[in-house]
N, C-alpha and C positions, 0 to 999 in steps of 0.2 A: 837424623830425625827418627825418634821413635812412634813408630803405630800403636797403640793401644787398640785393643780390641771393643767393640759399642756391645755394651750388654741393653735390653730392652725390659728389663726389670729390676728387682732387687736381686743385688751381690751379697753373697755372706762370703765373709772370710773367718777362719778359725785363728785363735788365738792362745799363744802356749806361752808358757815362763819358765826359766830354772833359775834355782839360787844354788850354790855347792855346798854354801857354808850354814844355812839356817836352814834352807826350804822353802819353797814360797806356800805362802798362806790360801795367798789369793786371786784373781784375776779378775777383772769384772771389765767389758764384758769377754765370758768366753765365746760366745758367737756374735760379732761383730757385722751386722744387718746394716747395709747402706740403701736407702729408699730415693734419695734424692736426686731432681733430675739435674746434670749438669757434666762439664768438659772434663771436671778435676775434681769427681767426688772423693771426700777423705772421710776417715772416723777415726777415734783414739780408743787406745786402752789401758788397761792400769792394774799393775803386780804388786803385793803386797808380799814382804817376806816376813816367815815368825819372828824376825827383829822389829819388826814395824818400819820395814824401809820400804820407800814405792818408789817404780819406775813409770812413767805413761810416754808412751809412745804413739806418734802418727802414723798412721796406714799409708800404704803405694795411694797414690791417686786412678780411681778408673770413672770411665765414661759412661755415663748412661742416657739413656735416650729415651723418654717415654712417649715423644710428642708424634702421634700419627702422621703418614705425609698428607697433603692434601692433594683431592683429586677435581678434576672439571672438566666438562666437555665443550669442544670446542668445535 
């Protein structure tokens, strides 16, 4: 079993491309911002090369946790 670590806010992950043969055009997004709260947060991105081919790809999945604990006296 893998651990993943609980991030408590938003994750950014960077985002890169190569092509050899054209170059790539494009990427969108380069900074890929995950907000949402959940076990298996994902996001995608998308490379464009000067031929007009695209690749989009899904992100690792990570954890985020924004929900406070609750407290109470007893």
């Amino acid at each position: 079993m893998t651990v993943r670590p609980t991030h408590n806010g938003p994750v950014v992950l960077s985002v890169g491309a190569e092509d050899e043969w054209s170059g790539v055009a494009s990427i969108s997004p380069v900074a890929l911002v995950l907000t949402s709260e959940g076990a298996a947060v994902r996001g995608s991105a998308t490379a464009v090369d000067e031929a007009g081919n695209t690749a989009t790809v899904e992100s690792f999945a990570v954890q985020i946790d924004l929900t406070p604990p609750t407290i109470a006296f007893t």
